[in-house]
GUKEBA-200021 format. One line per field, with one value per atom (N, C-alpha, C, O): residue number from 1; residue in three letters; atom name; z, x, y. Coordinates in steps of 0.02 Angstrom, whole numbers, plus 32768, in hexadecimal, padded with zeros to 4 digits. Atoms other than C-alpha are relative to their C-alpha. Layout:
N
drengu NUM|...
keba ALA|...
torza CA|...
z Z|...
x X|...
y Y|...
This chain:
167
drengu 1|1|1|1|2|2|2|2|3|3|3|3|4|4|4|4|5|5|5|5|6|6|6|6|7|7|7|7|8|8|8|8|9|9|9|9|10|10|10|10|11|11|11|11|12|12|12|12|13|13|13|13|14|14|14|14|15|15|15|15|16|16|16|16|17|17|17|17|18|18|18|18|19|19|19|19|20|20|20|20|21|21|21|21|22|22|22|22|23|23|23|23|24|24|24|24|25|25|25|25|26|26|26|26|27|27|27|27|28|28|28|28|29|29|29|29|30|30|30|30|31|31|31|31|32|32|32|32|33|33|33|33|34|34|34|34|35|35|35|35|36|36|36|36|37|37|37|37|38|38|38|38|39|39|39|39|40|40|40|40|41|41|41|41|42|42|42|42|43|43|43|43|44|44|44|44|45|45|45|45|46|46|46|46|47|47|47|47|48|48|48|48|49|49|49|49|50|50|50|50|51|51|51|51|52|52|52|52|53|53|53|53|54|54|54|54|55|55|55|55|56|56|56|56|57|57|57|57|58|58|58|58|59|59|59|59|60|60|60|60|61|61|61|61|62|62|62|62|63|63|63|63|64|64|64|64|65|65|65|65|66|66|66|66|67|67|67|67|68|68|68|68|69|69|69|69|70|70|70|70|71|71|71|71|72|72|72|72|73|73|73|73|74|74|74|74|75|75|75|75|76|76|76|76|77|77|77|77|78|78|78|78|79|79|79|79|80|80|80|80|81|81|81|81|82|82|82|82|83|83|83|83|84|84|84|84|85|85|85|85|86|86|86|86|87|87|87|87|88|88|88|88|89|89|89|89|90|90|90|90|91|91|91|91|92|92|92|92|93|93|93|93|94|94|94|94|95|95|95|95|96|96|96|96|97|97|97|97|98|98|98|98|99|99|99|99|100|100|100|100|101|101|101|101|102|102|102|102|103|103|103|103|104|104|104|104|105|105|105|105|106|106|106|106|107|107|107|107|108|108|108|108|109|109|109|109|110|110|110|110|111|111|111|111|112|112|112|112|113|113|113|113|114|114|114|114|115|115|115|115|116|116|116|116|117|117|117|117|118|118|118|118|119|119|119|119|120|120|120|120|121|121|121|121|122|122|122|122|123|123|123|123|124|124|124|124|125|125|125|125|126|126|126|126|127|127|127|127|128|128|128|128|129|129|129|129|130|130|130|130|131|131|131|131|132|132|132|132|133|133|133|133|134|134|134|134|135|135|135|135|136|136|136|136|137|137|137|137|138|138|138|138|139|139|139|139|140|140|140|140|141|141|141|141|142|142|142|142|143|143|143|143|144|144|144|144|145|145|145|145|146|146|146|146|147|147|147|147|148|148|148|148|149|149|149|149|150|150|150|150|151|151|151|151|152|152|152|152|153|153|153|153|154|154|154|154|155|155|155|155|156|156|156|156|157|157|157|157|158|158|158|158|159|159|159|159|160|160|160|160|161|161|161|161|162|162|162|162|163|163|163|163|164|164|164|164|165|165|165|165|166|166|166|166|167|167|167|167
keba UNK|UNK|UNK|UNK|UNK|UNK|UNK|UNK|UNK|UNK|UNK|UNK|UNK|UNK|UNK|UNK|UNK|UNK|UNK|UNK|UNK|UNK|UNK|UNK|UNK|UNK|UNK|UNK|UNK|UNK|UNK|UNK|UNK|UNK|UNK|UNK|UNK|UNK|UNK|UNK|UNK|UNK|UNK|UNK|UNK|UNK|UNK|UNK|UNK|UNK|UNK|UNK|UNK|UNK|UNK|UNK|UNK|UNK|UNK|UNK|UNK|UNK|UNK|UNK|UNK|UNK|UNK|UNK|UNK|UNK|UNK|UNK|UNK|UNK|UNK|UNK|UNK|UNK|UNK|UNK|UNK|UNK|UNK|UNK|UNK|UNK|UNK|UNK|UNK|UNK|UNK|UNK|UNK|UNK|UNK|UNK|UNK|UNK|UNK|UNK|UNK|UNK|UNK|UNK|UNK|UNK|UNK|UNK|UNK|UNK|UNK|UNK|UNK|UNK|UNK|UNK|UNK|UNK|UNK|UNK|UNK|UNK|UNK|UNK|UNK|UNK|UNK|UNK|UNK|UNK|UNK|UNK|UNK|UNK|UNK|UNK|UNK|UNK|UNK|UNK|UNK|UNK|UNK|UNK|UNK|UNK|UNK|UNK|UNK|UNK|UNK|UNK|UNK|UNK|UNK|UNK|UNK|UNK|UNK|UNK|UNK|UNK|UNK|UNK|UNK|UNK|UNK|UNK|UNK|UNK|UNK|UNK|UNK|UNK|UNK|UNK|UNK|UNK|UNK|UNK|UNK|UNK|UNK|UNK|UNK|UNK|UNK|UNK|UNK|UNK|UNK|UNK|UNK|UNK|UNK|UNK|UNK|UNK|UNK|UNK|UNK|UNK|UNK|UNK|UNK|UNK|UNK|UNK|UNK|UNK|UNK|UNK|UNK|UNK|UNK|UNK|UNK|UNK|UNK|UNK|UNK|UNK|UNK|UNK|UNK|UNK|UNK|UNK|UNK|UNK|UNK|UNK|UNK|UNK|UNK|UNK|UNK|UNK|UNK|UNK|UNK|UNK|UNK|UNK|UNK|UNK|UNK|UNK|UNK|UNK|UNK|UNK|UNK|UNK|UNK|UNK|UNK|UNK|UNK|UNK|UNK|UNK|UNK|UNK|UNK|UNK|UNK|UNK|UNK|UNK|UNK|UNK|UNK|UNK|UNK|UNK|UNK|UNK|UNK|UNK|UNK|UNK|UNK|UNK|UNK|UNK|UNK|UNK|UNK|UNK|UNK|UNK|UNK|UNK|UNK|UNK|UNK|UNK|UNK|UNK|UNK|UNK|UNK|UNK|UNK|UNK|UNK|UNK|UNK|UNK|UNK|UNK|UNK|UNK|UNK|UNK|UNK|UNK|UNK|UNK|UNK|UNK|UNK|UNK|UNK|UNK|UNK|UNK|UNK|UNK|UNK|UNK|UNK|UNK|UNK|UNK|UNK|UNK|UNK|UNK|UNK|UNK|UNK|UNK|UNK|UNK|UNK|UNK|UNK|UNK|UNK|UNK|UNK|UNK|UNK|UNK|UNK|UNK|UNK|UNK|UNK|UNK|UNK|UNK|UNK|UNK|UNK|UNK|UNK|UNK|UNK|UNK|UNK|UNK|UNK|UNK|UNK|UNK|UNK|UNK|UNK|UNK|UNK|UNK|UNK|UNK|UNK|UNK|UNK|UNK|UNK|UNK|UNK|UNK|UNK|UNK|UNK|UNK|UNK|UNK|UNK|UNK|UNK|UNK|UNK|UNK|UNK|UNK|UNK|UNK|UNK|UNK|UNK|UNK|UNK|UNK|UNK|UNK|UNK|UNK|UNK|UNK|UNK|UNK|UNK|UNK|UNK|UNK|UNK|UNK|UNK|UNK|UNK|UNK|UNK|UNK|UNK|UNK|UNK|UNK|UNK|UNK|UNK|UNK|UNK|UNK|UNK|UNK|UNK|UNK|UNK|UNK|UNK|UNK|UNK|UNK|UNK|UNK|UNK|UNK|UNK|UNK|UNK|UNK|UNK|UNK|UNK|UNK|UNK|UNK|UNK|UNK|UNK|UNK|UNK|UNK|UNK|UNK|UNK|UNK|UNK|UNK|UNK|UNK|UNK|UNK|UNK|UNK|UNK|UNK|UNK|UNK|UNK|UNK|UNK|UNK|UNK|UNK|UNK|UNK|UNK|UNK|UNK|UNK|UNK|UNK|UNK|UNK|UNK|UNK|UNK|UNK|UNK|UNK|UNK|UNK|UNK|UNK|UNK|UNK|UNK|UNK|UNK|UNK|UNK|UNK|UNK|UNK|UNK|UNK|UNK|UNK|UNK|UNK|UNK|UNK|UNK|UNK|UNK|UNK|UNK|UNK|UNK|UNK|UNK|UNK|UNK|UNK|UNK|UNK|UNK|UNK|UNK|UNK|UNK|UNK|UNK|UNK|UNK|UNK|UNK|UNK|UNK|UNK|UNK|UNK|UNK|UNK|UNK|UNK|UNK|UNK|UNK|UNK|UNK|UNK|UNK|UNK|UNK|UNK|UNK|UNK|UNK|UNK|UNK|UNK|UNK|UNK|UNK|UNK|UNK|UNK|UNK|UNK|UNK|UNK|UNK|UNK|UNK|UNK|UNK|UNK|UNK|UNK|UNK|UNK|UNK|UNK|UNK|UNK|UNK|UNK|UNK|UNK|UNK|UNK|UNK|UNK|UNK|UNK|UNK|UNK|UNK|UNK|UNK|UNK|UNK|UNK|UNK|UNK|UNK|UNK|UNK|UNK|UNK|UNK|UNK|UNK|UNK|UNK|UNK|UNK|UNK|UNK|UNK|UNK|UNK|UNK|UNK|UNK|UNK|UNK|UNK|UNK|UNK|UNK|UNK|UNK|UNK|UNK|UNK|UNK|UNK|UNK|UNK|UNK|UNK|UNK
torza N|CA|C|O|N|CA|C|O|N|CA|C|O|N|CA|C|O|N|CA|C|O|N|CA|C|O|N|CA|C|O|N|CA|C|O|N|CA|C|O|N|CA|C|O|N|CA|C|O|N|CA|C|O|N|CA|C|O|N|CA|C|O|N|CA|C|O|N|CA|C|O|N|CA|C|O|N|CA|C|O|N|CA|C|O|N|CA|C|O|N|CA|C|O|N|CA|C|O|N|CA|C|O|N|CA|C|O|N|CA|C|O|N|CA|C|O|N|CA|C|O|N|CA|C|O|N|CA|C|O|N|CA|C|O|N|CA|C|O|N|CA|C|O|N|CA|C|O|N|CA|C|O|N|CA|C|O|N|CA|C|O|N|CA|C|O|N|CA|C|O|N|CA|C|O|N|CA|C|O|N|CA|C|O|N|CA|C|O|N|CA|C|O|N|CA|C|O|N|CA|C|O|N|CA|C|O|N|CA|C|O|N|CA|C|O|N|CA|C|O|N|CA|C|O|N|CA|C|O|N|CA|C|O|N|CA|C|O|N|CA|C|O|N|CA|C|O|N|CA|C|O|N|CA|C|O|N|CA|C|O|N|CA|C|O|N|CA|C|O|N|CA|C|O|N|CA|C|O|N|CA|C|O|N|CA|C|O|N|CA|C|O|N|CA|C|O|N|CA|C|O|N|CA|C|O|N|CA|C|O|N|CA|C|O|N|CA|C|O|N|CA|C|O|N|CA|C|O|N|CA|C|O|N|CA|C|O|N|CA|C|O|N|CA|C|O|N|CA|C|O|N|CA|C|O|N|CA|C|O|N|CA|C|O|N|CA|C|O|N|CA|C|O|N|CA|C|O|N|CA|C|O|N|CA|C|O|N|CA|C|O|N|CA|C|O|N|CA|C|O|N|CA|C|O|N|CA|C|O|N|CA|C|O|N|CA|C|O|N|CA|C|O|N|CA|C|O|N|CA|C|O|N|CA|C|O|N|CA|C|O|N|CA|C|O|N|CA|C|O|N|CA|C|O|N|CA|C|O|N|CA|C|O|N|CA|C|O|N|CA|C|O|N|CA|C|O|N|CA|C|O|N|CA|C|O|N|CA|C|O|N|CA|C|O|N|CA|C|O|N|CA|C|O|N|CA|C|O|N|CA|C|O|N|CA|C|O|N|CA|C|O|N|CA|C|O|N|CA|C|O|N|CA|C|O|N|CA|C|O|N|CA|C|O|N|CA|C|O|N|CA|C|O|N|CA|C|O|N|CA|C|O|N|CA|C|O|N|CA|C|O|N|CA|C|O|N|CA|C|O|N|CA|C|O|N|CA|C|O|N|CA|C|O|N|CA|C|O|N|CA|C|O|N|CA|C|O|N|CA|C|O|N|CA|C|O|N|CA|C|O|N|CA|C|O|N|CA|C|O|N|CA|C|O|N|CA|C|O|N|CA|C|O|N|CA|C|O|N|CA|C|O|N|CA|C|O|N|CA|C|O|N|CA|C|O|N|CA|C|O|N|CA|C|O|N|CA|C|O|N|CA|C|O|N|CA|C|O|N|CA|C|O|N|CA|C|O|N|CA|C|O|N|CA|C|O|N|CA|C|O|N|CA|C|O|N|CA|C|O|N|CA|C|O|N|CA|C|O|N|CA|C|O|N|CA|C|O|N|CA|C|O|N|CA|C|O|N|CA|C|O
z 7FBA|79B5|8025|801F|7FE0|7A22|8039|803E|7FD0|7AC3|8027|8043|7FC7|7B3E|7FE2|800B|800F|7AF1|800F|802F|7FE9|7B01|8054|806E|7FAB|7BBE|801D|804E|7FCA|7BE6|7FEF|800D|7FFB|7B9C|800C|7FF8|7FEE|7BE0|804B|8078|7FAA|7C7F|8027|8012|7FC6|7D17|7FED|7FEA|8008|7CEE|7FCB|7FB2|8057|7C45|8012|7FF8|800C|7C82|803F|803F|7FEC|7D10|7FC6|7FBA|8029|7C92|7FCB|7FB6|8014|7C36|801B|8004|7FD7|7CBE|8023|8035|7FF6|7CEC|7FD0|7FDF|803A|7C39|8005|8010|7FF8|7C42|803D|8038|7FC0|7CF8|7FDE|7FF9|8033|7C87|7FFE|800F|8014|7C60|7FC1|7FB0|8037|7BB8|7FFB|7FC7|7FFA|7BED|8012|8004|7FCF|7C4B|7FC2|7FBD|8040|7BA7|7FC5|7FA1|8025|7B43|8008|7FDC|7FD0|7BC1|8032|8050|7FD8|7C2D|8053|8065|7FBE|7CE4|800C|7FFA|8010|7D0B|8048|806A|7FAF|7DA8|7FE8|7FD8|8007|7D8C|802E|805F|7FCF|7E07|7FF1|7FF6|7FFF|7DEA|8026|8043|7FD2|7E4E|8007|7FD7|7FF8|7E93|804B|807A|7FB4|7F27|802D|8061|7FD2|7F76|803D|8072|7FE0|7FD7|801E|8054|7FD8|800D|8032|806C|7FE5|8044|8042|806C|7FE0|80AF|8041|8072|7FDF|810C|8046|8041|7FD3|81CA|7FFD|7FD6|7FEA|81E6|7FF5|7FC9|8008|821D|7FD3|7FC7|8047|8193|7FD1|7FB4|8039|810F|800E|7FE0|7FF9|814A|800C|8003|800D|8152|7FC1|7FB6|8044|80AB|7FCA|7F8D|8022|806E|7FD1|7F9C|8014|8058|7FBD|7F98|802E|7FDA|7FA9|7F71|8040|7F54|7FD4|7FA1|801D|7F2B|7FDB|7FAE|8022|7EDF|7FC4|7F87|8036|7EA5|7FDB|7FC0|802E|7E62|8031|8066|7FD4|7EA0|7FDF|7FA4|7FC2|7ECF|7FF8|7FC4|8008|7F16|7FF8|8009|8004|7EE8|7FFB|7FE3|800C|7F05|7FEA|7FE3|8020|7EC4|8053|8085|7FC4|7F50|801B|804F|7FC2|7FA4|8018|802C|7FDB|7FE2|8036|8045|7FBA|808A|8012|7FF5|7FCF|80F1|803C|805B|7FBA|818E|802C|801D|7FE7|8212|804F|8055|7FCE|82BB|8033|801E|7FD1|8368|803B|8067|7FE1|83CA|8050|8082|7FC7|8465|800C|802E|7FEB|8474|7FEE|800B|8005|843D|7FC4|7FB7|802A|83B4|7FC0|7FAC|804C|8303|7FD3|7FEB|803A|826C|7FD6|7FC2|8040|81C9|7FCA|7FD4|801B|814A|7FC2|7F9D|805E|8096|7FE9|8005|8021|8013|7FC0|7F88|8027|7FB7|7FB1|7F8C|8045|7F12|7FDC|7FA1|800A|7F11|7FFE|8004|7FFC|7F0C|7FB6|7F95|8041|7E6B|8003|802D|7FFA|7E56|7FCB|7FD3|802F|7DC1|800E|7FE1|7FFE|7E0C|802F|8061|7FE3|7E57|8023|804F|7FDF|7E88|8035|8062|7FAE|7F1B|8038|806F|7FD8|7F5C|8007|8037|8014|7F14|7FFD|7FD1|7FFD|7F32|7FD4|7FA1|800F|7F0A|8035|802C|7FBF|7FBA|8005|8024|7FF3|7F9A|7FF8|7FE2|8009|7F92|8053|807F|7FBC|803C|8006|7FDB|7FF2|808C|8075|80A0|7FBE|8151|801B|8001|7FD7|81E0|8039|805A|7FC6|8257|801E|8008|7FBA|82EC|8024|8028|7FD3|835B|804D|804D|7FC1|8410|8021|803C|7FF3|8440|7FDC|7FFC|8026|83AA|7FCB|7F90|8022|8369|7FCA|7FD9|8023|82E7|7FF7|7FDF|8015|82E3|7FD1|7FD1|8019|827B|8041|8070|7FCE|82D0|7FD1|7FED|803A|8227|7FB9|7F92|803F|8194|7FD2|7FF9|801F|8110|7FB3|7F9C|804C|805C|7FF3|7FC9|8011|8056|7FC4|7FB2|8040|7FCF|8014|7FEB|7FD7|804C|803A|8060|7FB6|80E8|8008|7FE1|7FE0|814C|802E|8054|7FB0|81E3|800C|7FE4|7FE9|8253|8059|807E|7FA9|830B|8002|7FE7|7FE5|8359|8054|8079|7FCC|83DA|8008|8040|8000|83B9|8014|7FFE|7FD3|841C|7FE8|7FD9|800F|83F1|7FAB|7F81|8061|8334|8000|8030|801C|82CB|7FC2|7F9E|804C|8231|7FE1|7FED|802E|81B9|7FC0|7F8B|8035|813F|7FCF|7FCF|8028|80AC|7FCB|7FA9|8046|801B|7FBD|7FB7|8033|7F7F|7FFC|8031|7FEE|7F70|7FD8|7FFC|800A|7F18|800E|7FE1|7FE4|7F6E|8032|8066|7FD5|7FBD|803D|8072|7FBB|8028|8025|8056|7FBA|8080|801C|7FF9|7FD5|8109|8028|8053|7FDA|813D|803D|8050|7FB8|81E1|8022|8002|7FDA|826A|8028|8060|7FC9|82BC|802B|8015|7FDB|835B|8030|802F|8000|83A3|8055|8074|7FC4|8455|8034|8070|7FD2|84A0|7FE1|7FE4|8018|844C|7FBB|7FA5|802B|83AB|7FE7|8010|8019|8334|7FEC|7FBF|7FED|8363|7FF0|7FF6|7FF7|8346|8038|802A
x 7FED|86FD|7FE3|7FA7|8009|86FD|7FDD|7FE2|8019|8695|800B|7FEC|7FDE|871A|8033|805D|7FED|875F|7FBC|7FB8|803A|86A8|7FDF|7FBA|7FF7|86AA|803A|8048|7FC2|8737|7FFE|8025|7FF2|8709|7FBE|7FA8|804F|8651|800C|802F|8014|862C|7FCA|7FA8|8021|85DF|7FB5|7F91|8063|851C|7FFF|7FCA|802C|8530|7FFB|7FD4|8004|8558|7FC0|7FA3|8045|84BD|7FD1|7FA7|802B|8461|7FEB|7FB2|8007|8484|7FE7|7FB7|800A|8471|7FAE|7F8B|8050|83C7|7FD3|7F9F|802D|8388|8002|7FCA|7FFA|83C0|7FCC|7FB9|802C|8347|7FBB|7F8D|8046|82A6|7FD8|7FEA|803B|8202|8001|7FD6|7FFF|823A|8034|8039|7FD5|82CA|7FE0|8001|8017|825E|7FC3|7FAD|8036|81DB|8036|801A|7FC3|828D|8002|8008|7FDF|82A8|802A|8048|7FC7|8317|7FEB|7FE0|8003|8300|7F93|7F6F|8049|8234|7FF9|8022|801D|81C8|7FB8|7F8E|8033|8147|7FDF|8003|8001|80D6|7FCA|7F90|8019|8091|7FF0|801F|8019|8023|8026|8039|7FC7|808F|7FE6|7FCC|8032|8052|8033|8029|7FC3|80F6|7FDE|7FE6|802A|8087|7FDF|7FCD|8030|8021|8019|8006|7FE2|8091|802F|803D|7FE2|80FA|7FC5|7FDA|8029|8059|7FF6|7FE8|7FFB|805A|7FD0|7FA6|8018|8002|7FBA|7F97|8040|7F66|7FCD|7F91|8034|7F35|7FF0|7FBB|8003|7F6F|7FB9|7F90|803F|7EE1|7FBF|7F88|802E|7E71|7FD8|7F9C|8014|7E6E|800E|8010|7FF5|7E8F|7FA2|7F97|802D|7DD5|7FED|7FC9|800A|7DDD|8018|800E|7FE4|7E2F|7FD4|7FE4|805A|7D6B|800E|802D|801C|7D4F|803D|803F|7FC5|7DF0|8045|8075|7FA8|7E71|8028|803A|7FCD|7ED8|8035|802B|7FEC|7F71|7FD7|7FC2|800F|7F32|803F|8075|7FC4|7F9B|7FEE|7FBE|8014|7FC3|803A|8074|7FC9|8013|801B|7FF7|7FC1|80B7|7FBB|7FB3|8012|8035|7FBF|7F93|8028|7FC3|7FF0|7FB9|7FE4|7FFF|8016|804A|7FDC|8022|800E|7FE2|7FEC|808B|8017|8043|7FDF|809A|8015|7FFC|7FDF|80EB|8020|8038|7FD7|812D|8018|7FEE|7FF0|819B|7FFF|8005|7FF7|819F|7FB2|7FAD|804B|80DA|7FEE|7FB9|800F|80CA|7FCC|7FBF|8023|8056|8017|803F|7FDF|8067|7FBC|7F88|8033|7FEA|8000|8037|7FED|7FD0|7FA2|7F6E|8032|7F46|7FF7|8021|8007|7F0C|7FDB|7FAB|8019|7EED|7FC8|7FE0|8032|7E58|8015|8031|7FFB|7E65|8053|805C|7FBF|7F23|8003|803E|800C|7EE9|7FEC|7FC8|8013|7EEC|7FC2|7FBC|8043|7E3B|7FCE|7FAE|801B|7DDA|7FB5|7FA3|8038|7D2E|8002|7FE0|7FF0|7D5C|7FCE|7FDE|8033|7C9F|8009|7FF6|8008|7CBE|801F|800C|7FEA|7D21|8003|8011|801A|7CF8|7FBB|7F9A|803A|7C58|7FFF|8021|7FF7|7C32|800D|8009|7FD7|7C79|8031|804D|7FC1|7D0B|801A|7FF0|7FE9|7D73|800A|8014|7FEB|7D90|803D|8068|7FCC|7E07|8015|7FFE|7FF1|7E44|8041|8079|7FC6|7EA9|7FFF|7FCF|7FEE|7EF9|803A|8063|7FD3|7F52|801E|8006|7FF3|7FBC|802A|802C|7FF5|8005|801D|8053|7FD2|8038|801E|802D|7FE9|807C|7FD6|7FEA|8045|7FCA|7FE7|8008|8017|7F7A|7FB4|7F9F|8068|7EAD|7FF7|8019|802A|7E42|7FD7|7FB0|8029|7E12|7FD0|7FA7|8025|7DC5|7FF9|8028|8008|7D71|7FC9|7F9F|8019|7D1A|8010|8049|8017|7CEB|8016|7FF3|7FEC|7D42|8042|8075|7FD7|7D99|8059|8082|7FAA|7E4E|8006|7FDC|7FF0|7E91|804E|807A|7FB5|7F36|8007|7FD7|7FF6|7F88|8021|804B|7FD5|7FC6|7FF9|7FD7|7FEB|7FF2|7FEE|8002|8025|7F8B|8049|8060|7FE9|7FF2|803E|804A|7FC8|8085|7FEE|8011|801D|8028|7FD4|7FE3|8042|7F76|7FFA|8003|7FF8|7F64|7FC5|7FA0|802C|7EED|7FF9|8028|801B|7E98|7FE0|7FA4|8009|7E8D|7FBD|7FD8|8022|7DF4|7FE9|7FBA|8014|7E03|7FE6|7FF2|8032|7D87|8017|8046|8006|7D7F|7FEF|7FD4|8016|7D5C|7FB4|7F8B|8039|7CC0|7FE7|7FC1|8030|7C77|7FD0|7FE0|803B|7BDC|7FEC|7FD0|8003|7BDC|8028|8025|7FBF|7C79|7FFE|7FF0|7FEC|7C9C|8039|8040|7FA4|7D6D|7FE4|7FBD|7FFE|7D7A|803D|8071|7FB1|7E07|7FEB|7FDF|800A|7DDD|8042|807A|7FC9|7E3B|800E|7FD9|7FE8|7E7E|7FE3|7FEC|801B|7E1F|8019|800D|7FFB|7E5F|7FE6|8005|8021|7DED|7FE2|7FBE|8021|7DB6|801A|8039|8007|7DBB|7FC9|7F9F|8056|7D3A|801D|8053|7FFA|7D16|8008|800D
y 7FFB|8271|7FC4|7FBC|802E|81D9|8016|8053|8004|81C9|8018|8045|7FE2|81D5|8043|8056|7FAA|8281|801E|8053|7FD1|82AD|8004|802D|7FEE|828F|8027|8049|7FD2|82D3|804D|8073|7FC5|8378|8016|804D|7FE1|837B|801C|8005|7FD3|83EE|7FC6|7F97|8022|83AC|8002|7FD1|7FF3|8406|7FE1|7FCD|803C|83A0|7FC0|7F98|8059|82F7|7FF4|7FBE|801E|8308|8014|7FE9|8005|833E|7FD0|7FC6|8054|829B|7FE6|7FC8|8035|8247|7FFD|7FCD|7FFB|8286|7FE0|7FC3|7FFB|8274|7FB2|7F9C|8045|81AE|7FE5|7FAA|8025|8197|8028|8009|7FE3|81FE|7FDB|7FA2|8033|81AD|7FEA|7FC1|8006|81A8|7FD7|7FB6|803B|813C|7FBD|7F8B|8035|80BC|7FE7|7FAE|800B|80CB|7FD0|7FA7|8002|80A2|7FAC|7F82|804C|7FF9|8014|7FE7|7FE5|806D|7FE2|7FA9|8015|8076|800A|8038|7FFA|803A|7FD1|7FB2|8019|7FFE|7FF3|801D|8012|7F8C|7FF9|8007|7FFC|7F71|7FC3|7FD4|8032|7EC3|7FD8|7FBC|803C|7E4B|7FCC|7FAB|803E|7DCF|7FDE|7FFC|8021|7D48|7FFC|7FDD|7FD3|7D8B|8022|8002|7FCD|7E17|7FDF|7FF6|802C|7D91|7FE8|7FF2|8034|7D19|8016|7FEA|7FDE|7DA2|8019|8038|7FF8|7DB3|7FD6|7F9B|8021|7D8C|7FAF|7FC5|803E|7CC8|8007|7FEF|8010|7CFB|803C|8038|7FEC|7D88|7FEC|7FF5|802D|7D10|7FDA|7FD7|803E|7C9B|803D|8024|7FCF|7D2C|800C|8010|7FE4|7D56|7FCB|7FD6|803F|7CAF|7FF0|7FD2|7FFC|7CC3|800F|7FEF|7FE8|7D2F|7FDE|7FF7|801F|7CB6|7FD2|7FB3|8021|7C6A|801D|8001|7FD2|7D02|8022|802D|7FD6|7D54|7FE7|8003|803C|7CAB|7FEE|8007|8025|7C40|7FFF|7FEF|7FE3|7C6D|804A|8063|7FB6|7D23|8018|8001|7FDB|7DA0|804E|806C|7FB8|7E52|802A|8017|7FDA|7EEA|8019|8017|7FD7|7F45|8020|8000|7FDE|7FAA|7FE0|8005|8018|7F30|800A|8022|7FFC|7F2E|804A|805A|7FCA|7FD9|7FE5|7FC8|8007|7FBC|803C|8064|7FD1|8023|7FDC|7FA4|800C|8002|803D|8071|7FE2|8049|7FD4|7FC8|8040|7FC0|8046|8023|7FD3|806B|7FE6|7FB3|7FF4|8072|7FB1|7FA7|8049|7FA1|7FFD|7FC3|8023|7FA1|800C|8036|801C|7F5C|8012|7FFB|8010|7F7C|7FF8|8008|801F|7F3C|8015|7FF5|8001|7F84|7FF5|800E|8036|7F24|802C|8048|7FBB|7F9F|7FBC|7FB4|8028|7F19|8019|7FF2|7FE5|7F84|7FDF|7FD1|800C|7F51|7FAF|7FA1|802A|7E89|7FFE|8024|8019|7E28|7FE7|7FBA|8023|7DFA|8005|8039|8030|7DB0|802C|8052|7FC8|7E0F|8036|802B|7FC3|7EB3|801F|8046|7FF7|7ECD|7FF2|8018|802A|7E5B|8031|8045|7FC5|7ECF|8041|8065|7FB3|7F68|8020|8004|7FD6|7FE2|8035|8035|7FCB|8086|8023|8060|7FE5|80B1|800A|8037|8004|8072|7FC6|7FA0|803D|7FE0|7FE1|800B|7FFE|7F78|8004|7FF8|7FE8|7FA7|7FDF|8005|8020|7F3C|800C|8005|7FEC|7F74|7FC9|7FB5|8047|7EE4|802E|8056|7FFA|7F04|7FCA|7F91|8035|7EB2|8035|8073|7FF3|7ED6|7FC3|7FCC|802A|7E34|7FCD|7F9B|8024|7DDE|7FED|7FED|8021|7D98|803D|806F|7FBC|7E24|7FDE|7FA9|801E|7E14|8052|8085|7FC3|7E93|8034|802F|7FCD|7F23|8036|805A|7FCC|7F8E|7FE2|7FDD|8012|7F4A|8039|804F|7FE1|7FB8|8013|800D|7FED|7FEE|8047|8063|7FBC|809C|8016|7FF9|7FCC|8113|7FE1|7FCC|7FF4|8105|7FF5|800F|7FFF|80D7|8019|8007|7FF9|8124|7FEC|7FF0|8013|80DB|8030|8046|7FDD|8151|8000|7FDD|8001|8171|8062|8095|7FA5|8219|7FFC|7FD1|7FE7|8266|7FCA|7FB3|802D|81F5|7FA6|7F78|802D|8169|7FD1|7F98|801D|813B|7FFB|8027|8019|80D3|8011|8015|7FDA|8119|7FF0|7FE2|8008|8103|8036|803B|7FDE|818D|7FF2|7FE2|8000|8180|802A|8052|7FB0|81E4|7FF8|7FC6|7FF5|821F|8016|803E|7FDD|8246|8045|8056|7FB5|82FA|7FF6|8013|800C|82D1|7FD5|7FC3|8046|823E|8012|802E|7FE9|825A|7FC7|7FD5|8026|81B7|7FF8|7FD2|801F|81BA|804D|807E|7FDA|822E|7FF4|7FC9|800D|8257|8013|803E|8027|820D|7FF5|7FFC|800A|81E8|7FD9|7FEE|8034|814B|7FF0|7FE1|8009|8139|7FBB|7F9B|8045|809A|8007|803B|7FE5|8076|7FCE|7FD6|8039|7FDA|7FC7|7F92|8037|7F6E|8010|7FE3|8004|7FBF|804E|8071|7FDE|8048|8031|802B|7FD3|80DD|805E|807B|7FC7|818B|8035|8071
C-alpha cells in the first residue's frame, strides 16, 4: 500500500496524532523540529547605545566579542504611562569566569530605565531572579525572587520612586 492510499484512508485523530508525534522531543532528539538557545553577540548588539557601553566593561573578564543567550535582555514597556525598561539576566552572559558575576546570592542581575529616550541604571544586584512589572497598572517594579531554600535572599517588590528603586 502506497502512502497516498494511506492518507486518504486515515481519520482526522490519526493524522494529528502523526502530526503531534513529528513536533515530540524525540523528533527534535531525531534533528526534527529544535530550539537552541545559543550565545550570540546579537543580544548585545540589539542593546540600546548607552547599556551597550555599560557592559562593554564586562568583556575584560568574560571575551571578546560578549555574547549572550535570547533571554539576556527582559523588556518591558508602557508608551500610556511613558516608561521603558530593560533588565540583563548576568547568568544568561557568555563568560569565561562566571565568578565575576556570580555569588552565592545570586547572579547579577541590572534594571535600566528610561522616560525620556536615554535609559540609566536604576537596580544593580547579585540575586537568585528579577521580574519587571507595573503595580497598579502604573508604577514599575522590580520583583526579587528566591530560591525556596536560600537563606540570604529575601522576595521583595521594589517600587519605582522617581529617582530609584525602594522598598
Amino acid at each position: 500500500m502506497n502512502l497516498s492510499r494511506i492518507l486518504q484512508s486515515a481519520t482526522i485523530p490519526t493524522m494529528v496524532t502523526l502530526t503531534l508525534i513529528g513536533f515530540s522531543p524525540f523528533a527534535a532528539a531525531r534533528g526534527g523540529i529544535s530550539y537552541r538557545d545559543v550565545a550570540s553577540t546579537r543580544h548585545i548588539e540589539e542593546l540600546p547605545s548607552e547599556i551597550r557601553s555599560a557592559i562593554a566593561r564586562w568583556q575584560s573578564v568574560c571575551g571578546v566579542p560578549l555574547a549572550a543567550r535570547h533571554l539576556f535582555a527582559h523588556y518591558l514597556g508602557d508608551k500610556a504611562i511613558g516608561y521603558r525598561l530593560i533588565s540583563l539576566h548576568f547568568h544568561e552572559l557568555s563568560c569565561v569566569d562566571k565568578a565575576a558575576l556570580c555569588t552565592d546570592r545570586g547572579c547579577l542581575h541590572q534594571v535600566y530605565i528610561s522616560t525620556d529616550g536615554a535609559y540609566h541604571l536604576a537596580f544593580s544586584a547579585n540575586v537568585p531572579e528579577v521580574t519587571l512589572t507595573f503595580l497598579d497598572g502604573t508604577v514599575p517594579a522590580v520583583e526579587i525572587d528566591c530560591e525556596i531554600f536560600s537563606i540570604q535572599c529575601r522576595p521583595r517588590v521594589l517600587r519605582w520612586n522617581g529617582r530609584r528603586f525602594a522598598e
